[in-house]
Structure formats: C-alpha cells, structure tokens
Backbone bond lengths (Angstrom), bond angles and torsions (degrees), N, CA, C in turn:
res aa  C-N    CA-C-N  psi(-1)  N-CA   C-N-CA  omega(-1)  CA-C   N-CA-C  phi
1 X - - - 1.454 - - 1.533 108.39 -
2 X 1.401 109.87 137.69 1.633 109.81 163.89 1.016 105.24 -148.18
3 X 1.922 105.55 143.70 1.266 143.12 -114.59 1.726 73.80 -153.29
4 X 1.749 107.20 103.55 1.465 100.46 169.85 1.911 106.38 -110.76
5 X 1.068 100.76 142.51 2.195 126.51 -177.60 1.414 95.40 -69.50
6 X 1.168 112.61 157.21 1.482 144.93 160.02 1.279 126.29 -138.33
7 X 1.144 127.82 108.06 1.963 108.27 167.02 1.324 121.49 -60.07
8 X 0.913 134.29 163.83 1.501 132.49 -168.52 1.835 91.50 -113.73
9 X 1.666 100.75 179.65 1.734 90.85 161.26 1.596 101.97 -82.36
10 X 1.304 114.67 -28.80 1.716 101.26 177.19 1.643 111.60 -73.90
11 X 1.648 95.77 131.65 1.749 102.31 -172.94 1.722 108.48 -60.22
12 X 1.413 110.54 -9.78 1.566 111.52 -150.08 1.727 95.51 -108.62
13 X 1.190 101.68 -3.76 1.710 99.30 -162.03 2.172 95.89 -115.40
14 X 1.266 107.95 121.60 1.592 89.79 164.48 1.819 100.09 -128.14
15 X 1.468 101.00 150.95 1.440 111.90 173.22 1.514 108.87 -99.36
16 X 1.320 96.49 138.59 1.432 125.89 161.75 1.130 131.28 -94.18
17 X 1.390 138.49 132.70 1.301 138.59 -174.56 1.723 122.24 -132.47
18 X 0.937 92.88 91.40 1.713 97.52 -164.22 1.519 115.69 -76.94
19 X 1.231 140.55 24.43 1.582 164.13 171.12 1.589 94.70 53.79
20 X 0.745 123.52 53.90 1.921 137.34 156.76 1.595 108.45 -165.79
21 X 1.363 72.05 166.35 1.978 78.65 173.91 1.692 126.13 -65.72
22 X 0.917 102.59 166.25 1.464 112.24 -174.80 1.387 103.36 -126.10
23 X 1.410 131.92 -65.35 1.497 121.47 160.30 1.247 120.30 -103.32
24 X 0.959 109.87 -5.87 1.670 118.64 -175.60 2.283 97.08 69.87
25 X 0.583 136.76 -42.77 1.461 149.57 -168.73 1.697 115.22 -168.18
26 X 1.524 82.50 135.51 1.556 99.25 -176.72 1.815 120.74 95.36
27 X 1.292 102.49 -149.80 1.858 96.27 170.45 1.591 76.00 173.09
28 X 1.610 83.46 150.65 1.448 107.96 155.20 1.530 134.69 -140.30
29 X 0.815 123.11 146.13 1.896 112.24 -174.26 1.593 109.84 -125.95
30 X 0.909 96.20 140.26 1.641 128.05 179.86 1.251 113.98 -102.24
31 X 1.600 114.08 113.55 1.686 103.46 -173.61 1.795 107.06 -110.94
32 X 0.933 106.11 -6.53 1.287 100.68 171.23 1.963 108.57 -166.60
33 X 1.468 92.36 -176.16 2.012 86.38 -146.73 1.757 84.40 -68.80
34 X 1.127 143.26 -11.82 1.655 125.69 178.81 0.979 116.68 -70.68
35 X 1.706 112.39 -10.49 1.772 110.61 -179.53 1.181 97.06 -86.62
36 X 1.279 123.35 -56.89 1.303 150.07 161.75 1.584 98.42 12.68
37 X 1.023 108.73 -73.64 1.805 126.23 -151.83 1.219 106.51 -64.52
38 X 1.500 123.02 -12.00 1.585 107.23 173.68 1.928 105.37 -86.31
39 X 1.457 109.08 6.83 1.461 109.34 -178.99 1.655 100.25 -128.03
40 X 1.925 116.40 130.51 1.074 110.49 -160.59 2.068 84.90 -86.51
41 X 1.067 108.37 -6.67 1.543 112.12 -168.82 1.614 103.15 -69.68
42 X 1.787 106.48 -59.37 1.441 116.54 -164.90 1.255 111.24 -84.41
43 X 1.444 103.90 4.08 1.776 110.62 173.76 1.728 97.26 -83.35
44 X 0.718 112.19 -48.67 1.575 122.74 -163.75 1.488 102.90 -78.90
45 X 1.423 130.50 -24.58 1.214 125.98 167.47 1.775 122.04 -57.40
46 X 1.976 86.39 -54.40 1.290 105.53 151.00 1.487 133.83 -17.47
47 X 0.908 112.20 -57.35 1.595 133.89 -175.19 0.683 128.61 -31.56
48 X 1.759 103.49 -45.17 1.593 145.42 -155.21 1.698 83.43 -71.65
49 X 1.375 108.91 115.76 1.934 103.06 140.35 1.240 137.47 -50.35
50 X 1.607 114.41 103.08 1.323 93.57 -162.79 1.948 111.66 149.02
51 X 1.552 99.25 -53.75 1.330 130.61 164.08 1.102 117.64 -25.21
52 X 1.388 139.97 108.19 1.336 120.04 175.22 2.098 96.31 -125.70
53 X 1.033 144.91 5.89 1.461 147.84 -171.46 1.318 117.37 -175.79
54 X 1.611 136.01 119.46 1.458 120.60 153.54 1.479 115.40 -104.98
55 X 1.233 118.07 165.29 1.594 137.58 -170.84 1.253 108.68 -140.26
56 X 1.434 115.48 114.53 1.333 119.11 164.62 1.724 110.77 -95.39
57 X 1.368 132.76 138.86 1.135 141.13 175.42 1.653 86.54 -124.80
58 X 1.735 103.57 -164.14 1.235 121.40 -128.24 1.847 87.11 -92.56
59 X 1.022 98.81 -57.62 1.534 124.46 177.31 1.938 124.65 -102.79
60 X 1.483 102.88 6.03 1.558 112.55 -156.32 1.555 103.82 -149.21
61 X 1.109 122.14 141.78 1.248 144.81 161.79 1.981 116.77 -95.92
62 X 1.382 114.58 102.10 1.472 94.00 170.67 1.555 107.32 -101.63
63 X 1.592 133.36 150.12 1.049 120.98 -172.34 2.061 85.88 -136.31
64 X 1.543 106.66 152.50 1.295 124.03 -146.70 1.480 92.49 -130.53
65 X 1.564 111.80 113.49 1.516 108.53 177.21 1.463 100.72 -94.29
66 X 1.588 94.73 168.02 1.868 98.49 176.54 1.243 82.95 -63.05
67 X 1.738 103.88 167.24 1.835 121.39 156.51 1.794 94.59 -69.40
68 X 1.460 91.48 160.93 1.463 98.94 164.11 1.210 126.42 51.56
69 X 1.327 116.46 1.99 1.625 122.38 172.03 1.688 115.05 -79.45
70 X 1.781 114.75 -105.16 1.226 111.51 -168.64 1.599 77.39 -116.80
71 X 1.365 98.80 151.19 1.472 98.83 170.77 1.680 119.19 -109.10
72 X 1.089 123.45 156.85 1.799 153.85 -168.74 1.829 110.56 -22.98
73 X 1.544 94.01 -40.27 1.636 102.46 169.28 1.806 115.19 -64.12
74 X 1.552 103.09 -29.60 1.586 95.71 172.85 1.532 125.88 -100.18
75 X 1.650 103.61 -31.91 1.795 127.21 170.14 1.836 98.12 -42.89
76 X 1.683 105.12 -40.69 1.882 96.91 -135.85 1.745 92.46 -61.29
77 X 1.301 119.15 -62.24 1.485 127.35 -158.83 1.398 115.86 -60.84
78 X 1.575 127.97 -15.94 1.032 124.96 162.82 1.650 123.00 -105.30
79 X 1.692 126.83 1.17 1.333 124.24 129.12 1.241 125.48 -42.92
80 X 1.867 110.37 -61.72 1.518 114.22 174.49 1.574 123.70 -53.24
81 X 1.382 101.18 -13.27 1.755 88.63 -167.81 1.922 98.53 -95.36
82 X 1.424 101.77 -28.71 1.843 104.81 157.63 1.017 126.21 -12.37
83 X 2.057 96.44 -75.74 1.542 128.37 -175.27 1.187 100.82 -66.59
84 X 1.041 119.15 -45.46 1.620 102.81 -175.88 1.625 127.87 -67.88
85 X 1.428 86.40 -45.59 1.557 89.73 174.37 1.490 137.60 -68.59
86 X 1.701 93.43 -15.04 1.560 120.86 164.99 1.580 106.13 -66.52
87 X 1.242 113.74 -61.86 1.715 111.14 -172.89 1.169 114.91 -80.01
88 X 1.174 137.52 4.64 1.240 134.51 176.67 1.441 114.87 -109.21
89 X 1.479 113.02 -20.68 1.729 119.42 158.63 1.043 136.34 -95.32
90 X 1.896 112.24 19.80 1.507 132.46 163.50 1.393 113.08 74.32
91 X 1.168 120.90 -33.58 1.536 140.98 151.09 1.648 96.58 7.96
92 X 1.635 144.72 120.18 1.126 165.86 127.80 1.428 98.93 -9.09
93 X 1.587 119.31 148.17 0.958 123.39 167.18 1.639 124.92 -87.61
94 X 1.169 86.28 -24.06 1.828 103.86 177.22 1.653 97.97 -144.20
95 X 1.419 98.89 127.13 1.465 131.92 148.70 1.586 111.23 -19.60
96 X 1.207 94.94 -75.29 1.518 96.21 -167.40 1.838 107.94 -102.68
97 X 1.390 122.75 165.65 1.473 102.85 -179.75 1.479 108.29 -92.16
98 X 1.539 123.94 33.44 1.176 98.49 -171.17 1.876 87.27 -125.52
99 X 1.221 101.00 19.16 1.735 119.93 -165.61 1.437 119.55 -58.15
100 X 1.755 108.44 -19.66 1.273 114.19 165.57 1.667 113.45 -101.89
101 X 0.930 112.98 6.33 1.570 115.79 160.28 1.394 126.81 -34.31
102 X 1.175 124.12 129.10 1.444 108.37 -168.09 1.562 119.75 82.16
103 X 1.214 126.57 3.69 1.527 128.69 174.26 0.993 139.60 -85.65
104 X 1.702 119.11 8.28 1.577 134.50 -170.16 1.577 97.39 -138.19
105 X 1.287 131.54 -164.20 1.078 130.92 174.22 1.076 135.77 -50.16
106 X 1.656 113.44 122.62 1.300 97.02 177.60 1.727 121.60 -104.60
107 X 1.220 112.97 47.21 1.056 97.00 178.09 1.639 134.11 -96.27
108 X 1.209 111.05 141.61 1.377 116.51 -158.38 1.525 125.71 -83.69
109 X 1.797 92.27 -25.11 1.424 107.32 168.38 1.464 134.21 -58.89
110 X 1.238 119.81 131.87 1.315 134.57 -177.19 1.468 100.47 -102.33
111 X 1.538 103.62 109.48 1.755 108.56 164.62 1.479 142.06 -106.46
112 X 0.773 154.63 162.02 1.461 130.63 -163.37 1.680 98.43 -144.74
113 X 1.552 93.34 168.16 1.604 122.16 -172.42 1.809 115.40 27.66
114 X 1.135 105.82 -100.90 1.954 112.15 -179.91 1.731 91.84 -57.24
115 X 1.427 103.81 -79.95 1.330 97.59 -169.81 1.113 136.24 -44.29
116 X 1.690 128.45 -26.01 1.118 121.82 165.00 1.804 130.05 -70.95
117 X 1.420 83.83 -5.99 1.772 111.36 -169.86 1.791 84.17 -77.98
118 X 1.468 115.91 -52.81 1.590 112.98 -160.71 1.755 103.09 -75.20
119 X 1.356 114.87 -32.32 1.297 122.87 -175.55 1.707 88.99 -72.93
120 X 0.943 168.52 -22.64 1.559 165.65 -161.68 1.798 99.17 -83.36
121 X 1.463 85.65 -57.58 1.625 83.15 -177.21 0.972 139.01 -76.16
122 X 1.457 114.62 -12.79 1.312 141.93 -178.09 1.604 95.70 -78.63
123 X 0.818 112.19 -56.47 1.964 112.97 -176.54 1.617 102.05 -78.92
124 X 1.354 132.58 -50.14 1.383 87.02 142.06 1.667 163.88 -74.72
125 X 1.181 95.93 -2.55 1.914 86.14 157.28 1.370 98.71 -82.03
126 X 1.119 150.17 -52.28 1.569 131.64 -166.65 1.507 102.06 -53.83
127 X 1.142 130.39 -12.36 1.707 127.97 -164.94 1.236 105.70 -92.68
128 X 1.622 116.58 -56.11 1.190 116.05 171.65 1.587 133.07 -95.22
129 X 1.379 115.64 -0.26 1.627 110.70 -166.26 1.564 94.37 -130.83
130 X 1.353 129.53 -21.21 1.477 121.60 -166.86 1.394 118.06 -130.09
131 X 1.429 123.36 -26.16 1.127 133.41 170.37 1.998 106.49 -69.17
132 X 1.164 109.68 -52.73 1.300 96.36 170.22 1.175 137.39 -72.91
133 X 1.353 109.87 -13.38 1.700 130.94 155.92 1.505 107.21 -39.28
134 X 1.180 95.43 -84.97 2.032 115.87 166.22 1.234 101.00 -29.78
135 X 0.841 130.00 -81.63 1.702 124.23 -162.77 1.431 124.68 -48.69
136 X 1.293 90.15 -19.79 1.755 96.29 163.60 1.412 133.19 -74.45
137 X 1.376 100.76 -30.42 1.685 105.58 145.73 1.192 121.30 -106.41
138 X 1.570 127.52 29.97 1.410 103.57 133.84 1.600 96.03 115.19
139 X 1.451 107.76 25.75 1.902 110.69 -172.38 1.886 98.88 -173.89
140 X 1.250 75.31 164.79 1.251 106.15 -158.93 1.982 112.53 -103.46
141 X 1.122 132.98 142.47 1.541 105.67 156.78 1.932 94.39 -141.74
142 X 1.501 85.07 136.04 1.711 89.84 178.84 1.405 101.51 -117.22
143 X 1.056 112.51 161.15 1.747 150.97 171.35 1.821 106.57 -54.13
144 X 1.191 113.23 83.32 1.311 79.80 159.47 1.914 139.30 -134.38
145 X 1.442 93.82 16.02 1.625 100.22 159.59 1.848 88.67 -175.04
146 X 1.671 81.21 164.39 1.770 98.86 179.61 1.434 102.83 -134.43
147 X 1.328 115.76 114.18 1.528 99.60 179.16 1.523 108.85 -103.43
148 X 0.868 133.07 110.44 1.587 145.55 179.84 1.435 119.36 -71.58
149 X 1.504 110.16 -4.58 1.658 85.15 158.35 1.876 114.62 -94.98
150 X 1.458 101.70 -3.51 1.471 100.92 179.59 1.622 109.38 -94.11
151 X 1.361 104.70 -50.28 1.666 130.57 172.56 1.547 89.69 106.43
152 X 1.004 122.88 36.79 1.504 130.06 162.30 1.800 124.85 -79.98
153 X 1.470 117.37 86.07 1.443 108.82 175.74 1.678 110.79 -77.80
154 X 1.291 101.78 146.37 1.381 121.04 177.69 1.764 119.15 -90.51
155 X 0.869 128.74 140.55 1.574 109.18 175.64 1.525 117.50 -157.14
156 X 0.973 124.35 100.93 1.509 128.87 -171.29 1.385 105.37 -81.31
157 X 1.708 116.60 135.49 1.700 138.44 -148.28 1.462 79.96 -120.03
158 X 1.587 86.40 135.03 2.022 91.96 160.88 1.212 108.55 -148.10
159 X 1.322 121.28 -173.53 1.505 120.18 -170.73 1.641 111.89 68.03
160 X 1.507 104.99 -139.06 1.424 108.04 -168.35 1.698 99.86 -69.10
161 X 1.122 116.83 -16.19 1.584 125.13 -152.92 1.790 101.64 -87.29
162 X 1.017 112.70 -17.26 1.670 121.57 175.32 1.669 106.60 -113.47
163 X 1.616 73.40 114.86 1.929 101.06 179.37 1.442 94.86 100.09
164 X 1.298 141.70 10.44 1.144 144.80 -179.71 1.351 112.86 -82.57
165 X 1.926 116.11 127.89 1.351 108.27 -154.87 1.659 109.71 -70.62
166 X 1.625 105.23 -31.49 1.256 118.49 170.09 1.600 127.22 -74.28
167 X 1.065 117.58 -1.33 1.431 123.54 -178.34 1.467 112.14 -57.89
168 X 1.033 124.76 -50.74 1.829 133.28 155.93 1.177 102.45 -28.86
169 X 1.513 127.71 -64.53 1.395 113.47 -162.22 2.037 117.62 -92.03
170 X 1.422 79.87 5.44 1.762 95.07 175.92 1.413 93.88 -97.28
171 X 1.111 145.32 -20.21 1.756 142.90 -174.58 1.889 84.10 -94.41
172 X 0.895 117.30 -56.37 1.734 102.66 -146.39 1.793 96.47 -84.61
173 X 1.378 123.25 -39.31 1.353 125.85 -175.47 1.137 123.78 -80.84
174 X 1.803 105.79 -17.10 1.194 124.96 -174.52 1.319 136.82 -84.90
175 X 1.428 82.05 -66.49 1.373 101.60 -142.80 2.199 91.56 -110.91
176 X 1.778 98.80 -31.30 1.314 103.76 -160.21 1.946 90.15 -81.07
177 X 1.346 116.18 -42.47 1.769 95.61 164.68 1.585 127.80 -86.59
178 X 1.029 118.95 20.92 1.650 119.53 158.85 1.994 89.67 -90.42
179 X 0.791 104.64 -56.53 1.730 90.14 -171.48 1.749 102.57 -60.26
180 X 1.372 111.36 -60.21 1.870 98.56 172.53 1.302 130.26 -37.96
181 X 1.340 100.47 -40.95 1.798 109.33 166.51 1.588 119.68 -54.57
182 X 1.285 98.12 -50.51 1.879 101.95 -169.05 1.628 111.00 -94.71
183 X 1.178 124.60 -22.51 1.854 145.43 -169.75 1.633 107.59 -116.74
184 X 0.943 118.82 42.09 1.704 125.85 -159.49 1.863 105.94 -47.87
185 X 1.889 113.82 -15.47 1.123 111.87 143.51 1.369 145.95 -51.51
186 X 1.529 108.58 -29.69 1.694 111.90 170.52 1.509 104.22 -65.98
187 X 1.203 124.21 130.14 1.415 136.45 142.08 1.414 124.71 -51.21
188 X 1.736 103.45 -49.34 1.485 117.69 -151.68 1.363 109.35 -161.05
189 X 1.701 106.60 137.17 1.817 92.43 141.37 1.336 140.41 -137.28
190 X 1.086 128.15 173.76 1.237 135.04 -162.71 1.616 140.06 -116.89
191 X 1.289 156.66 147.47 0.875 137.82 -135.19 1.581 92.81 -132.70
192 X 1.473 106.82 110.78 2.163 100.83 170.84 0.839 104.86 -72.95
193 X 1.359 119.81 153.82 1.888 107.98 151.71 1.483 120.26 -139.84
C-alpha cells in the first residue's frame, strides 16, 4: 500500500492520502483521543506522541500536530504506519454504525421564507465552489448560522483549515466575497470556534 503526504497551508496540519476512500462522503474530525474512540483508525492515529487533531475527508486523512512539540520529520512515519496498519487489517472505520453521525452540518437553526431562501444558497455555494476548494488542502468549512438582521454568516473551519494561520484571510478574501458577490444579503463572515 502507498499512502502519499501533502503539506497543507497550515505548517502544523499534514494530509494523508491512502489511494481509497476514507469516507466516501462527508468528513469528520476528532479533537481529542475521547472522540477518537468511536474510530479504531483515529484512535490509533491518536497514539502517535505528538497528535493533537484528526480529520477524515472524503478520500484523505488530515492529522494536526501540537505547535511546538515534535515536528513532521519524526510524527510522519509513525502516522503512516497507523494508516497502513489500519487498512491493511480490514479493521472498520467506526465502532459503531452510527460512527459517522454528526459529519455534515450541524446546524440547528430553523429558517423560514426569504431567509431560508438566502440560507439555501449560502450552503450551496459552500457545497459546490468552496468546500471542495478546502478539501484540497486538507479542511473542511461548514455552515453554521446566518443571522439576517446583520447579514453576518457564521462558519466553523476544520481539518487543516482550523488553527490555520491563513484561515482569516481564506474567510475574508475568500470565501466572505464569493458569498457577497452571489448572496448580496451577506454583509460578512465569521469564524466559530
């Protein structure tokens, strides 16, 4: 099996690509080893000294070292031997089948008439023009409230894209005038965390 690297723009985050799928659809992230445990994969990534976040994407794994800990020349070969040793011992990706639960939007809000019209479009351009952008380095950005009396969208970054030094200027240069351009209701956006 080979398992080809990527740098991300975040120095702290590198992607993995193990030449099959990983979720086939969606992503999920693991921020620490208690999330961890519903995945026998991101448990074992975990493991690694060093570990501070995993990210599952569609086809990709990004994994997130502490700052200032061990750096990428010592992390890389014992991430890779994880992945490998994960896909090559058939081993489930999740414990339970409901393990990707929670992997798409979470938003809770219920909107109605105009606004739900502006909230539609807004999740689709992130679906089709920006979310797959992101994923190419190795992160994710989801939807997660629109408040319409400000025109302020909210959007929580994961994967390589959270803690990312450039992520500010990927929300405001990016991501916040492709939505001003096409949603002439957004004002702004914003960063959850």
């Amino acid at each position: 099996m080979f398992i080809q690297t990527e740098a991300t723009p975040n120095p702290d985050v590198l992607k993995f690509l193990p030449g099959r799928d990983v979720l086939g659809e969606g992503a999920r992230e693991f921020r620490d080893l208690d999330e961890a445990r519903a995945s026998p994969l991101a448990a074992a990534i975990f493991a690694v000294d060093g570990v501070a976040r995993v990210f599952f994407g569609p086809d990709f794994v990004t994994v997130s070292k502490r700052p200032h800990d061990l750096e990428w020349p010592q992390l890389k070969a014992p991430v890779l031997a994880a992945i490998m040793e994960h896909y090559t011992s058939g081993a489930p990706l999740f414990l339970a089948e409901d393990g990707a639960a929670g992997a798409e939007d979470h938003d809770a809000d219920v909107y109605e008439g105009e606004t739900a019209q502006i909230v539609a479009e807004i999740k689709d351009l992130l679906d089709t023009r920006i979310r797959p952008a992101v994923a190419q380095d190795g992160g994710d950005i989801l939807f997660n409230r629109f408040d319409a009396a400000t025109g302020v969208v909210w959007l929580h970054m994961r994967g390589a894209c959270s803690g990312c030094p450039s992520s500010s200027a990927t929300l405001k240069a990016g991501v916040e005038n492709m939505l001003k351009h096409y949603v002439p209701e957004v004002t702004g956006v914003e960063q959850t965390l």
